[in-house]
N, C-alpha and C positions, 0 to 999 in steps of 0.2 A: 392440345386444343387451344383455340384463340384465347386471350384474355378479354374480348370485346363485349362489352355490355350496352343492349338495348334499353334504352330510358322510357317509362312512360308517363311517372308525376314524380309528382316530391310531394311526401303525405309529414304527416307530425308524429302520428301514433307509429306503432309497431306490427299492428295487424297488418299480414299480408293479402292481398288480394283472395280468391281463390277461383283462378278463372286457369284454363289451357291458353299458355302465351302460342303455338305453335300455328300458324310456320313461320314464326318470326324465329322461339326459341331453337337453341342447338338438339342437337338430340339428343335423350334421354337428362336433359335439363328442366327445370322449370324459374317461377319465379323466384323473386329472391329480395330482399331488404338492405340496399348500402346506407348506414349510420354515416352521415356526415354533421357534426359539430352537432345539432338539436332535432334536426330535420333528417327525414330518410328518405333515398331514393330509390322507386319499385322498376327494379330491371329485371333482364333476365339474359343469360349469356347465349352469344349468337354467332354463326359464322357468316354471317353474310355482311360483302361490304358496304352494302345499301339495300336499302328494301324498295324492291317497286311499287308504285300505287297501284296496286290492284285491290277489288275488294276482298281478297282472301286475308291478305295484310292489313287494309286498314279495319278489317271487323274485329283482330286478333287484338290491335291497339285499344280498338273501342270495349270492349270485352273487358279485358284487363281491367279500362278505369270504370267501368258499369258494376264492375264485381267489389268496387271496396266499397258499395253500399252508401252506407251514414258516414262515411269516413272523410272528411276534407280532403282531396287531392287536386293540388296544381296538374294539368295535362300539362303534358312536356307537346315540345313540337312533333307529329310522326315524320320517322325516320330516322332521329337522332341516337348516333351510335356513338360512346366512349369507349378508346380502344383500350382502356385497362379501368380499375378501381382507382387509382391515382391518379390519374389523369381525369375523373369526373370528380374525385374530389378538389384537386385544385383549381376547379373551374368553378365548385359550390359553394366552398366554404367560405369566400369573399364574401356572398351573396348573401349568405344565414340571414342576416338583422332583413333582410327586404323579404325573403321566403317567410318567415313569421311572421311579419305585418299580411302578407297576401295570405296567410292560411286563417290567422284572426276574422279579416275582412270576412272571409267565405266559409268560417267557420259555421257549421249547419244548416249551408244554404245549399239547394242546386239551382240547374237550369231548366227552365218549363220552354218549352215550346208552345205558343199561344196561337189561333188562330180563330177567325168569325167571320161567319158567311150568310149570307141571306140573298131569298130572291129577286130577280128585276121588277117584280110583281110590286112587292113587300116596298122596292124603294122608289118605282114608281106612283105607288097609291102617296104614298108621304110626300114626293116632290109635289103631287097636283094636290093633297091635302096643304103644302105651303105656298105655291103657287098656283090660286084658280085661272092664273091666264091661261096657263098650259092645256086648260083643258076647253077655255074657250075656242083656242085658237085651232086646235084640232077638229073642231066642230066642222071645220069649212068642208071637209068630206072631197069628193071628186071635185069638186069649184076651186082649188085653191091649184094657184101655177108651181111650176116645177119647182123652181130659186125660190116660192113661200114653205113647200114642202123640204127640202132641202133644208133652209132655216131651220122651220119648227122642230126636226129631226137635230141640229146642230143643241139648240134651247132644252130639248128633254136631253139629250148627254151629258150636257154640264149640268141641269140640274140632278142627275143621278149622279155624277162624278159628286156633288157636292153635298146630298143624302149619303153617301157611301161614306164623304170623308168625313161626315160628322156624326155616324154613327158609331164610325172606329175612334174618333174623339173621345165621344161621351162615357164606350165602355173603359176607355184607357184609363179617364178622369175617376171612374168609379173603381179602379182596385187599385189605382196610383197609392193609396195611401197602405195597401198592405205590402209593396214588393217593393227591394231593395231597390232595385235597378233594371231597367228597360233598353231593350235596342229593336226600333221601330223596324222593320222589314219593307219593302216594296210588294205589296197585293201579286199574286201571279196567277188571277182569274177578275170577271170583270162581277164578279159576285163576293169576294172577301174584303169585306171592310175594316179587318185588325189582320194583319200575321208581326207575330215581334216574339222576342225571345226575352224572357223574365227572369229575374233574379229573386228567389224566394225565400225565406226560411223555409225549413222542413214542416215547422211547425205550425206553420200559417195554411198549409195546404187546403188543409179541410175549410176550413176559414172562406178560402179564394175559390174552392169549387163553389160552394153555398152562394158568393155574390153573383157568381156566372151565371151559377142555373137562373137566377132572379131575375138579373138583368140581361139574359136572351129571353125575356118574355114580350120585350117592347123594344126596337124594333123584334120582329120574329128571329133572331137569328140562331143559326146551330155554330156552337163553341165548343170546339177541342183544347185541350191541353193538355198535353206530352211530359210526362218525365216523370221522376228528375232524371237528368241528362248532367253526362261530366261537363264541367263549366267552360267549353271550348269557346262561347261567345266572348266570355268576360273573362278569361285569362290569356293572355298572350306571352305562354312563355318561352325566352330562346336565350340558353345558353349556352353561348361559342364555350366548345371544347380546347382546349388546346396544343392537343392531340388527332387530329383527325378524326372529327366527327361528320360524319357524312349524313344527309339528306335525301327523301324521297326523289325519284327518277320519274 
């Protein structure tokens, strides 16, 4: 059988996952824990020389890091294969003093997946509540020319673009002081005025649901919040093997 071990974090503790790595694992293999210097790395041995991106593979990845719970674990890159137990140690053990600064860091934290959405309704009444021109000026009904209708239709977009962006502001401004760290996202509907990806304690959870429900009361908006999730936004880890470690195709 191969010596080649699939990487999926580097955790602190010794608790193993308990998820089915497969079809990444070999068969009749499952997970496993390589002791490097303070730190351990959750593999599991594999014959394949590269795993495709398919979603049968990357669920098996995500799996794996969903299953160690409350546990800190760095995601490793998907894909990353050490073709032996030597050969992932001599690529980690340099590294030990910065793997324990990063596991500190994110020590009982995950990732939340945040998002807030309200209707064009909801942030039309607000733009003509802060702007009454807006609604003068629509008064003109069939009397008003093409290029004035055109205008006024350009004037309610940016003021909803700018209802929209200052409603995702205000809720941001309002949990900013319980989450570690934030990474803003790009809206991908013309109705979500926050989507970001949050850094939390575990502990704060209850906490950060409590202000949300509060503050989707004004504007109207419906808030989701996903997780915890393995820390993929806010860990970027890759470390070159120096043995052949191959990468997603």
């Amino acid at each position: 059988m191969s010596d080649a071990l699939y990487c999926f974090g580097i955790a602190l503790g010794q608790d193993l996952p308990a998820a089915d790595p497969e079809p990444i694992a070999a068969p009749g293999t499952g997970l496993a824990l390589v002791p490097i210097g303070t730190v351990s790395v959750i593999v599991c041995p594999t014959l394949l020389d590269s795993v495709p991106s398919k979603r049968r593979f990357l669920r098996a990845h995500t799996r794996v890091l969903e299953s160690a719970g409350e546990a800190t674990v760095l995601p490793m890159r998907f894909g990353t294969i050490a073709m032996s137990s030597a050969a992932l140690e001599e690529a980690v053990l340099p590294r030990v003093p910065e793997l324990l600064g990063l596991l500190q860091k994110f020590r009982d934290c995950g990732e939340f997946g945040l998002r807030a959405s309200t209707s064009e309704e909801v942030l039309l009444r607000r733009a003509v509540a802060r702007h009454p021109a807006l609604r003068a000026q629509a008064g003109g009904g069939r009397t008003r020319s093409h290029a004035a209708k055109i205008a006024l239709g350009r004037q309610v977009a940016e003021a909803l673009d700018r209802e929209r962006d200052a409603a995702g502001k205000v809720l941001m401004g309002r949990i900013a002081p319980l989450v570690e760290d934030r990474i803003l996202r790009a809206p991908e509907s013309a109705h979500e005025v926050l989507r970001a990806d949050i850094l939390l304690r575990r502990d704060r959870e209850n906490e950060l649901i409590a202000m949300l429900e509060e503050s989707a009361e004004e504007p109207a908006l419906d808030v989701k919040l996903v997780g915890p999730a393995p820390l993929y936004s806010f860990v970027s880890l890759q470390i070159p093997l120096p043995v052949r470690a191959r990468e997603a195709r």
